[in-house]
C-alpha positions in Angstrom: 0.0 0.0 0.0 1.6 3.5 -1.1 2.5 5.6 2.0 0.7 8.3 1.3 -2.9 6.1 1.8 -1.0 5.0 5.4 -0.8 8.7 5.4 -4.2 9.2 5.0 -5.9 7.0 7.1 -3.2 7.4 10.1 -3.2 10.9 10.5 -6.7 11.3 11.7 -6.4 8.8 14.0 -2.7 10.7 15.6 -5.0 13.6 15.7 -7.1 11.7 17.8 -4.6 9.8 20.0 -3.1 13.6 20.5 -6.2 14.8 21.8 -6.8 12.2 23.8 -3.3 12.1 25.5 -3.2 8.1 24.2 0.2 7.8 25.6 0.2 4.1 24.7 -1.2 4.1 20.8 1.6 7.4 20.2 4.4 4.8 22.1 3.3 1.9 19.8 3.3 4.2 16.6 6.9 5.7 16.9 8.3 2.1 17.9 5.9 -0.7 15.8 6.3 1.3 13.0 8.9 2.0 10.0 10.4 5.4 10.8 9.9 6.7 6.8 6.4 6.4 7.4 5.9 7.7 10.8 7.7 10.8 9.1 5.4 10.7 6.1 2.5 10.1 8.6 3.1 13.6 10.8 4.3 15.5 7.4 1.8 18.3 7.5 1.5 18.7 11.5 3.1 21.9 13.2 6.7 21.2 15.0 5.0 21.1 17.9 2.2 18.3 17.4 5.7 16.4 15.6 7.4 16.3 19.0 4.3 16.2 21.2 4.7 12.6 19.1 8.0 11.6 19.2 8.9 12.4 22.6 6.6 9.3 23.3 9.0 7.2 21.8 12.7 6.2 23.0 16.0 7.8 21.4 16.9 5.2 19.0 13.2 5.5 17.3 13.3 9.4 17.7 16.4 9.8 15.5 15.5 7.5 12.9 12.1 9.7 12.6 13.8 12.2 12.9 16.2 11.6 9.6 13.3 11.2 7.3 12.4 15.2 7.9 13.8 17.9 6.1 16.6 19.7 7.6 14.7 23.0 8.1 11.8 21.0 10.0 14.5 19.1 12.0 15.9 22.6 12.8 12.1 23.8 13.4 11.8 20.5 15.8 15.7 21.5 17.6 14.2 24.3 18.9 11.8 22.5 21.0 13.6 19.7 22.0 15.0 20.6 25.6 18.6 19.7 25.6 18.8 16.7 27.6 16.7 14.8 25.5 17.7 16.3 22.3 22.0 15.3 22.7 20.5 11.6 23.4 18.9 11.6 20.0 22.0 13.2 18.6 24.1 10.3 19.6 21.6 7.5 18.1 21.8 9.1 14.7 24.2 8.2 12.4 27.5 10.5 11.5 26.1 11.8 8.5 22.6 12.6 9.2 23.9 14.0 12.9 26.8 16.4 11.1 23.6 17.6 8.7 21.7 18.7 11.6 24.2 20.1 13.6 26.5 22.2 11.4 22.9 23.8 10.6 22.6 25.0 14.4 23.8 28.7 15.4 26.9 28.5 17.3 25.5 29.1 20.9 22.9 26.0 20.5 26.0 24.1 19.0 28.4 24.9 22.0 25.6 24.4 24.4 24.6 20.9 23.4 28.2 19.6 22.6 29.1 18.8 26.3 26.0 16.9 26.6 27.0 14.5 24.3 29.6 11.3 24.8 32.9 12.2 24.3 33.6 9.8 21.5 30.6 10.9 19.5 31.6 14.3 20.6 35.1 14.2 19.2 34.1 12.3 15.8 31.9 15.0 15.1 34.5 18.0 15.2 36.5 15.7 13.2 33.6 15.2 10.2 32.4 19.2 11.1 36.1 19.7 9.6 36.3 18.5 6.5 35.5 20.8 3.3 31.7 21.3 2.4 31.0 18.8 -0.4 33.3 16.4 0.0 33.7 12.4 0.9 34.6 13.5 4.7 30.9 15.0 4.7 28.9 12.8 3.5 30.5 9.9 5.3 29.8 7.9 8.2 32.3 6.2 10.4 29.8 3.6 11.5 31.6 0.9 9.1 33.1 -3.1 9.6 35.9 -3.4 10.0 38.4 -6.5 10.9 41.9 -7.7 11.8 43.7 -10.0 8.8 45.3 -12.7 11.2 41.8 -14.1 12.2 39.5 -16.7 11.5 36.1 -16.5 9.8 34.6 -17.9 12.7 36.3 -15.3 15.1 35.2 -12.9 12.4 31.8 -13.3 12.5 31.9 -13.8 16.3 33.3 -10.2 16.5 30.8 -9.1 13.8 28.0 -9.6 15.6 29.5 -7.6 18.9 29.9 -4.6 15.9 27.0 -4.8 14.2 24.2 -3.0 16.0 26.7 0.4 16.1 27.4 -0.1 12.2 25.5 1.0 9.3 25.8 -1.6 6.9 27.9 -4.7 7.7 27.6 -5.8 4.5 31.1 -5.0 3.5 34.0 -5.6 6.4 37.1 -3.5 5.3 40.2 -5.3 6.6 42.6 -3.3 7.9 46.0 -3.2 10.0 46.9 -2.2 13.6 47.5 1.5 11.9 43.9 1.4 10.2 45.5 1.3 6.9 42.8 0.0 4.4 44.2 -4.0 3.1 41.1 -5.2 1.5 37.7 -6.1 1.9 35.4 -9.2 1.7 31.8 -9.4 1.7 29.4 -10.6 4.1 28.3 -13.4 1.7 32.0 -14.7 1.3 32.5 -14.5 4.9 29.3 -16.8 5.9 30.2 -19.4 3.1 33.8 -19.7 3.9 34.9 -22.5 6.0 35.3 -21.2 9.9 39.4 -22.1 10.3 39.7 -19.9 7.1 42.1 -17.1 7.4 40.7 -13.3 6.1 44.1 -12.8 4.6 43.2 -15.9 2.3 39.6 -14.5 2.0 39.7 -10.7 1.5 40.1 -8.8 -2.2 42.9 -7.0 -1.7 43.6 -3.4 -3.7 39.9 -2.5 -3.1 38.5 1.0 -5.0 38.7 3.7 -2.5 38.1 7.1 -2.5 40.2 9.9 -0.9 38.3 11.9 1.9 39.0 15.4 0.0 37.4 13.8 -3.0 34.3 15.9 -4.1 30.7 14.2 -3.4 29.3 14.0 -6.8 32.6 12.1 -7.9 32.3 9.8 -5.3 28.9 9.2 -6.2 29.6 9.1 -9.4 32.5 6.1 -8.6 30.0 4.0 -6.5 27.6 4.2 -9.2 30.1 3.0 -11.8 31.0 -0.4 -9.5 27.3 -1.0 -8.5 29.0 -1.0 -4.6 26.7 -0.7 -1.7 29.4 1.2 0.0 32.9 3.0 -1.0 35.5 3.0 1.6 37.0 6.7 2.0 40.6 7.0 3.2 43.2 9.7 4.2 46.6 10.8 2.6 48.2 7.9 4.6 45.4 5.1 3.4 44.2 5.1 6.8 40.3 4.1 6.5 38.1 6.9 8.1 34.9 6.1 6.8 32.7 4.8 4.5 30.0 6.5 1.9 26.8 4.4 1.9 24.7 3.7 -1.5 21.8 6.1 0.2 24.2 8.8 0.6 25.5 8.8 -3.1 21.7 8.5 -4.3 21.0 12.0 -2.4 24.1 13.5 -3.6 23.3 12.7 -7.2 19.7 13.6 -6.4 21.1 17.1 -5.2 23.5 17.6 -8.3 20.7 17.0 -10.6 18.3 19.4 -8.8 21.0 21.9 -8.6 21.6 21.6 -12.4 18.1 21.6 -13.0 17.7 24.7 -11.2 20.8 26.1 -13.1 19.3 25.5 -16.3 16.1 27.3 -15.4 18.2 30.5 -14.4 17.6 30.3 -10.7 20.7 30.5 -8.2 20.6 26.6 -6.9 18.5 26.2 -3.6 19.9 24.8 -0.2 16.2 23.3 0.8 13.6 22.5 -1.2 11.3 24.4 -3.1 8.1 24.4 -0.6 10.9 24.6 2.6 13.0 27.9 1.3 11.7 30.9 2.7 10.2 33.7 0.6 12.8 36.4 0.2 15.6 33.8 -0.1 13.4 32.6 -3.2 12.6 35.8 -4.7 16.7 36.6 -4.0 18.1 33.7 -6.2 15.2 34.1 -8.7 15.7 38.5 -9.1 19.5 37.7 -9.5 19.5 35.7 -13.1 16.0 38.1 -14.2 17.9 41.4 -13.7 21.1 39.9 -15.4 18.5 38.9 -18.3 16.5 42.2 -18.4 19.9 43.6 -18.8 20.8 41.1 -21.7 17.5 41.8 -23.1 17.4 45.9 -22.4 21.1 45.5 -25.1 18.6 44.4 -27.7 15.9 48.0 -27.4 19.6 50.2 -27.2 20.6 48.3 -30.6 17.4 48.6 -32.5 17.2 52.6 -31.4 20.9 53.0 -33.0 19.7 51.2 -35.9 16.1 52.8 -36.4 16.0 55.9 -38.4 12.5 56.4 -38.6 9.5 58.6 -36.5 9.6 57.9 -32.7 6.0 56.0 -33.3 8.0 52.9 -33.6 9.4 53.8 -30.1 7.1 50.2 -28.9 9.0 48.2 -31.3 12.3 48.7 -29.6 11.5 47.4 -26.1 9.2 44.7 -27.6 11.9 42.3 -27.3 12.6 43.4 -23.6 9.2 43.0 -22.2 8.3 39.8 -23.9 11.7 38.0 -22.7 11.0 39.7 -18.7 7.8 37.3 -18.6 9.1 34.1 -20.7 12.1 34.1 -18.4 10.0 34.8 -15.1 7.9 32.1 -16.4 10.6 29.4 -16.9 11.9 29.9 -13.7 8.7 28.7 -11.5 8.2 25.7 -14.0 11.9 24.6 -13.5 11.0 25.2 -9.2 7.5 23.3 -9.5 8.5 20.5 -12.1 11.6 19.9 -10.3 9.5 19.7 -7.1 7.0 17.6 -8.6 9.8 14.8 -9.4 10.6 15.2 -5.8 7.3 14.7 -4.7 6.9 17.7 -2.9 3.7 19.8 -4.1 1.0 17.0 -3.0 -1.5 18.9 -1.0 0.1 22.0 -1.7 -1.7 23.7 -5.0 -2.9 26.6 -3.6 -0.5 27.6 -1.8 2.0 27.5 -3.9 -0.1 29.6 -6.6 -0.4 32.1 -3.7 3.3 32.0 -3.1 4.3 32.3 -6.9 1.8 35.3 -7.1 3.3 37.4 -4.6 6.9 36.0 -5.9 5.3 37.3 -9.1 4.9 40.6 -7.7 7.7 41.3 -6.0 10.1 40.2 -8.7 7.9 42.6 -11.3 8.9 45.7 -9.2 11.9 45.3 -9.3 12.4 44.8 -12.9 9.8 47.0 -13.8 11.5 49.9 -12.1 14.6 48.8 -14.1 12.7 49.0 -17.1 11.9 52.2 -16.3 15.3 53.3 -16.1 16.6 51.7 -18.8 13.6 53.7 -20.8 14.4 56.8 -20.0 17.7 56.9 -22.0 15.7 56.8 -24.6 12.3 58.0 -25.0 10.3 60.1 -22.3 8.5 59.4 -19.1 4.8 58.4 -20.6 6.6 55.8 -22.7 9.0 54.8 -20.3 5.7 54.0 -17.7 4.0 51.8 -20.5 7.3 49.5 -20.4 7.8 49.7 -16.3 4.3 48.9 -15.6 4.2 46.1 -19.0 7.3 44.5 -17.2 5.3 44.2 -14.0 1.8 42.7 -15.1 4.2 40.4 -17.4 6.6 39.2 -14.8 3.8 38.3 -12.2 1.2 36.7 -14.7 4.2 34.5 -16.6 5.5 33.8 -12.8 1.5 32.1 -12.2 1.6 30.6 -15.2 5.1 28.8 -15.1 4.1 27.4 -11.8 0.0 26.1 -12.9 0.6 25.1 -15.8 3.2 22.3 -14.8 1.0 21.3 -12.1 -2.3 21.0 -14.5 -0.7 19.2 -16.6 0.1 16.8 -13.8 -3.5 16.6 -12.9 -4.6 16.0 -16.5 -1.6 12.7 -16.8 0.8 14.3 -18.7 4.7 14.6 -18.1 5.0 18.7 -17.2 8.4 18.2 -17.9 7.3 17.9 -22.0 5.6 20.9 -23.1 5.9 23.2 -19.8 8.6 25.5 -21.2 7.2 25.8 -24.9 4.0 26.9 -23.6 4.8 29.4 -21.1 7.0 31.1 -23.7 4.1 31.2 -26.3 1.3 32.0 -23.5 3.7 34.5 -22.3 4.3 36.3 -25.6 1.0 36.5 -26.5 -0.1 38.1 -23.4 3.1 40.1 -23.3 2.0 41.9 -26.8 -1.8 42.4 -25.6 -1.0 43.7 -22.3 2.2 46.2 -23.9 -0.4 47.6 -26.5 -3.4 48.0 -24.4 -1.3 49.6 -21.6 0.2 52.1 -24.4 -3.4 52.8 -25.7 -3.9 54.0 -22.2 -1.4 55.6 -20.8 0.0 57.6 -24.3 -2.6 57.1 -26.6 -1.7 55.9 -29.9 0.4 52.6 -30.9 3.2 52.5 -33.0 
């Protein structure tokens, strides 16, 4: 059954068990069930009703809920946590998912938890809080197998099972000396058929593919993609192993490349959260950037045509034709990269309206601005009535084409069809045609006659 009909018919009955202080049924729902859908199950309730949940439940559950949230609702959730409880779920989580969450904590909150926590979690997380943003040291966790050379495979697996409820995957066991130099590998499968006196020297590939822990993410993704591995092992200048990056980890890394190119080819600065989880002016911010730099692209073409055009000023329209028209296509283009992008993500379910309400005032905000540009720009060449009909042409332009990128993805959704297919085509066409209509009617208005 998909989760999001688990979603449905659970989260009437949270409600419920919320209002009803059912301190048992909340217990039994953050520890019977699988942790991804306990998230997907509170995924719409305030930070508060989210922890009014999950404090019911022990640490070890709490942090694997807790890693299914976004980072800005885990920061939302921080901030209600008292601090006791919140540095037990810190050391439950794994090294990745714990540096995420706290190199995203002010510095005060930070310094305040840290001496809460165990001092070996404590010092392995200063140790992955060092390494360079976007690299193997990370994304890594240090939770790995790992095994002497000189033993059996019956003391192996004897020792394995002492390891394995602190590792992430014991899948792989890394071999290494007394030095933590990385000497091969062997797989859980060859381990378990191997005859018990067996030696791991005898057993394990030697020369396994590693990666370095300055190596950037996306190549390291990229390089436990190529070798179908579950898990890369990541090792320092010396080969000393350090850590391990997990086939999860690589899957959002590559997940975040492609959204970040995605978003790139749209002409929108590459978001840190998602769409629906970045705040308003830090969208409107990335967006205005790339739209003024194209207004100004654009605004080159009207200065060109006026040194070419010898003929009455009534063909003054003509000239900032091409600027107005490309103000809304590009606005446009923008929220269909943001929503389709989203959409592949799965993040607009239930969320329609508000993003049209969003992208509307988006719309607005972004269409001062350029329109006041416009303006300017204008008024090097032809006076103030005409220079109004372009400002206030850039603005309705800008905020309709902004509606439109983001709906008409989303109805095309709703009617079965990929958004990805026809959403840019469209909004450039819709977006021209109104463009022309709304630029001649405005200079009807305002000056009176059309070139």
């Amino acid at each position: 059954m998909p989760a999001s009909v688990y979603t449905s018919l659970l989260q009437p009955d949270v409600r419920i068990m919320l209002a009803e202080h059912d301190e048992a049924g909340l217990r039994e729902l953050c520890t019977a069930f699988y942790p991804a859908l306990v998230a997907e199950v509170l995924d719409g309730m305030t930070p508060e009703q989210t922890w009014d949940v999950l404090r019911h439940g022990d640490p070890p559950h709490q942090a694997e809920i807790l890693a299914f949230f976004s980072l800005p609702f885990q920061m939302s959730l921080v901030e209600l946590i008292d601090r006791e409880s919140l540095s037990r779920i810190v050391e439950e989580m794994s090294a990745d998912d714990r540096v995420d969450l706290l190199e995203r904590m002010d510095v005060e909150h930070f310094e305040a938890l840290m001496p809460l926590i165990a001092q070996a979690e404590r010092a392995e997380i200063r140790k992955l809080l060092s390494y360079p943003e976007d690299s193997a040291g990370a994304i890594m966790t240090t939770e790995y197998a790992s095994l002497p050379a000189d033993i059996t495979a019956h003391d192996a697996l004897e020792r394995l099972r002492i390891q394995a409820p602190s590792r992430e995957t014991i899948y792989y066991i890394y071999i290494t000396d007394e030095e933590r130099r990385l000497l091969g590998f062997l797989s859980l499968r060859k381990l378990i058929q191997a005859k018990p006196s067996t030696k791991l020297s005898s057993l394990m590939d030697r020369d396994p593919i590693s990666v370095k822990v300055t190596d950037d993410q996306e190549d390291v993704a990229n390089e436990l993609l190529r070798y179908d591995f579950l898990a890369i092992p990541v090792v320092d200048d010396q080969n000393r192993l350090v850590g391990i990056v997990t086939h999860d980890d690589a899957a959002d890394v590559l997940q975040e490349e492609a959204t970040e190119d995605a978003h790139l080819l749209g002409g929108v600065q590459p978001l840190e959260d998602g769409y629906l989880d970045t705040p308003f002016f830090t969208l409107a911010r990335k967006r205005g950037v790339w739209l003024v730099i194209l207004l100004g692209a654009a605004s080159m073409t009207a200065q060109v045509l006026g040194w070419l055009d010898n003929s009455d000023s009534g063909t003054w329209m003509v000239l900032f034709l091409p600027m107005v028209l490309a103000s809304g296509g590009n606005a446009g283009s923008q929220s269909a990269t943001l929503v389709i992008r989203a959409l592949a993500l799965d993040e607009t379910e239930g969320h329609v309206h508000w993003i049209a309400w969003r992208e509307a005032r988006i719309g607005a905000c972004l269409g001062a601005v350029l329109a006041a540009l416009s303006v300017v720009v204008a008024l090097w060449m032809v006076g103030w009535r005409e220079s109004l009909v372009v400002g206030s042409t850039v603005f309705l332009v800008v905020t309709m084409g902004t509606i439109v990128g983001a709906m008409l993805p989303l109805g095309l959704k709703r009617i079965g069809l990929d958004p990805a297919i026809m959403s840019n085509p469209m909004i450039a066409a819709l977006s021209d045609m109104m463009g022309v209509v709304i630029y001649y009617t405005a200079a009807n208005w305002m000056v009176g006659t059309v070139a």
